[in-house]
C-alpha positions as CSV (number, residue, x, y, z in Angstrom):
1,X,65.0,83.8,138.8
2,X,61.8,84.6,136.9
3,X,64.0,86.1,133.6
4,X,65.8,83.3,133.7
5,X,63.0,80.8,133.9
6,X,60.8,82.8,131.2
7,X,64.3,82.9,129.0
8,X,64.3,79.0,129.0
9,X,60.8,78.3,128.7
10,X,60.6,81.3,125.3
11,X,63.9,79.0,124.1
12,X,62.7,75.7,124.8
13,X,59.3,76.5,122.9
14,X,61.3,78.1,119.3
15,X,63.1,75.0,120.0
16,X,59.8,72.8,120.1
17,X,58.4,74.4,117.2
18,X,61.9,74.1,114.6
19,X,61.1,70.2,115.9
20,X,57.9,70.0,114.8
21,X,58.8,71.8,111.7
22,X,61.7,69.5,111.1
23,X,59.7,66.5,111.7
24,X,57.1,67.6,109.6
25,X,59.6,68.1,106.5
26,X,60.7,64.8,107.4
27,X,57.9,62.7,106.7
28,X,57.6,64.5,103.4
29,X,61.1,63.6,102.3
30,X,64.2,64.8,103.0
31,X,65.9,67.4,105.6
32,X,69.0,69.2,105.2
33,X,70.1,70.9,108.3
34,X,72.0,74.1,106.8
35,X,74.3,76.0,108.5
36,X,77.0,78.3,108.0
37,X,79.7,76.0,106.9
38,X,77.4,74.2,104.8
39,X,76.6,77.0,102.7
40,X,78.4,77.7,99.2
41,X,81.4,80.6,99.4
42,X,79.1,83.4,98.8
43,X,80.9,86.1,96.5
44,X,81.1,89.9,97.4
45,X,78.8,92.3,95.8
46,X,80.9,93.6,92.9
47,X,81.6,97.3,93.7
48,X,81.1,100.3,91.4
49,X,84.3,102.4,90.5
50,X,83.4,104.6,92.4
51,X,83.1,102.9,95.8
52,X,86.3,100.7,94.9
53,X,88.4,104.4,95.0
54,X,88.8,104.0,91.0
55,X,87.3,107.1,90.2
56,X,89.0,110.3,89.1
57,X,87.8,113.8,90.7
58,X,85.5,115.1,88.7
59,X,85.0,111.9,86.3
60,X,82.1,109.5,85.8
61,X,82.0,105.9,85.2
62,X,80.4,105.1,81.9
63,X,81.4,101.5,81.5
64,X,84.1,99.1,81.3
65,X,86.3,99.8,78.1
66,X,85.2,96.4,76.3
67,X,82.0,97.9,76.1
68,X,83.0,99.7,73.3
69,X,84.3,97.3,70.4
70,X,86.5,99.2,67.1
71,X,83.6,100.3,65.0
72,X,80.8,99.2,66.6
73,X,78.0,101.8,66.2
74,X,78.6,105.1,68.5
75,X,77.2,103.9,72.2
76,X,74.6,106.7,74.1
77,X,74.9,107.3,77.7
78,X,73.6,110.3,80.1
79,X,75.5,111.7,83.0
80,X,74.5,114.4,85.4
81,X,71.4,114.8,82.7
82,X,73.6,115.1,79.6
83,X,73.9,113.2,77.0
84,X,77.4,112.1,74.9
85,X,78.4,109.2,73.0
86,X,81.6,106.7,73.2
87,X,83.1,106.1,69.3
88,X,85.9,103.5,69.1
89,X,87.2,104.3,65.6
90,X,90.5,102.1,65.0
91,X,90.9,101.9,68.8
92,X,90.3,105.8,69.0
93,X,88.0,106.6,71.4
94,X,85.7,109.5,70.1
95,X,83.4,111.1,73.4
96,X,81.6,113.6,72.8
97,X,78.3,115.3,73.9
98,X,75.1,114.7,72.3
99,X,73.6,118.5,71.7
100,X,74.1,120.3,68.5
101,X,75.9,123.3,68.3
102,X,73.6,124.8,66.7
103,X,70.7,125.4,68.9
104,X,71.1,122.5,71.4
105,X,68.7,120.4,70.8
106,X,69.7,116.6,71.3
107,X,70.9,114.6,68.3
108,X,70.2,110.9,67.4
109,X,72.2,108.5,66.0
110,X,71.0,106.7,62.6
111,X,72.0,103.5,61.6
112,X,71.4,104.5,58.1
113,X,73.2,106.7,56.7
114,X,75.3,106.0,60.2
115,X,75.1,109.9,61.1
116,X,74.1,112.2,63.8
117,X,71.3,114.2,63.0
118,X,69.9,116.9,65.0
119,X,66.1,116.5,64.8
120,X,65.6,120.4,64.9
121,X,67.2,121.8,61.9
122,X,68.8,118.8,60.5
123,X,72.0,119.5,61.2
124,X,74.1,116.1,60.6
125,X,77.2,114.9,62.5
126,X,79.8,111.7,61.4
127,X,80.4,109.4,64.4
128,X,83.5,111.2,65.5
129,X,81.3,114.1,65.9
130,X,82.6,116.3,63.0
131,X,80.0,118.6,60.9
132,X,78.9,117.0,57.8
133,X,76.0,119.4,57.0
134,X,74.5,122.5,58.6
135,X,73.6,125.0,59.8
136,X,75.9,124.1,62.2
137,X,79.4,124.9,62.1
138,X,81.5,123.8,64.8
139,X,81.8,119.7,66.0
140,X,79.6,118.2,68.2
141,X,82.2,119.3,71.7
142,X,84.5,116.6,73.0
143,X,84.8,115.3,76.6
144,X,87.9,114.8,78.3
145,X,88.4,111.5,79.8
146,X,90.3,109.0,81.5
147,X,90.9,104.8,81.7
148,X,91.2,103.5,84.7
149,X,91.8,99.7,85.9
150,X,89.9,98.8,82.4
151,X,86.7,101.4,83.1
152,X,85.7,104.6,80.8
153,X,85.3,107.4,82.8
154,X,84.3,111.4,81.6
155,X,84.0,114.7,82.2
156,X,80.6,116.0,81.3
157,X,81.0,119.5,83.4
């Protein structure tokens, strides 16, 4: 008898206060009582490709595929703590890492003279990755990849 008594009494008294409350708001202006079916449709938390199922084994998501426009400059990203860049040439996608060959240190793009250059030993890449001046010999290395439902996804390891 006591719970239910000290039940009613707890109740009646959050009741009491949201009164007061609402009375209070009301001689300021308006009151909307909200409630569930007065809210807006509230839209689901878009879901990563990953947690939708989209992703390949062993792939990453690196963005959707209109990310990368037909000769826009190359785009950087870094998966799994390496770096690569996406290359839509003519609607040919060009990924490839972003360390030299030549002694692995990390290459930057340059808008001008729109090369890779390895800050190292100046080493210079074109933006599909091929050697336009040394000492390094062999093309910055190619990942494999994959489109899925519209995303980009690659293999860095």
């Amino acid at each position: 008898m006591i719970s239910n008594r000290r039940n009613f009494l707890i109740k009646a008294s959050r009741l009491t206060k949201l009164l007061i409350v609402a009375g209070a708001l009301g001689a300021c202006g308006e009151v909307t009582i909200v409630s569930p079916s007065t809210l807006p449709p509230v839209s689901p938390i878009p879901l990563t490709p990953t947690q939708a199922g989209l992703s390949p084994g062993g792939y990453d998501s690196v963005g959707p595929i209109n990310n990368f426009k037909a000769e826009a400059a190359p785009t950087a990203f870094r998966l799994k703590g390496q770096s690569g860049f996406v290359f839509n040439h003519q609607d040919e996608l060009f990924i490839f890492s972003g360390i030299c060959t030549h002694q692995g240190c990390e290459v930057e793009y340059s808008t001008k003279p729109e090369k890779f250059i390895c800050p190292c030993h100046d080493s210079q890449y074109d933006k599909t990755g091929e050697v336009v001046k040394g000492p390094a010999k062999n093309r910055l290395p190619r990942f494999e990849f994959k489109i899925v439902s519209g995303v980009l996804f690659v293999k860095v390891a």
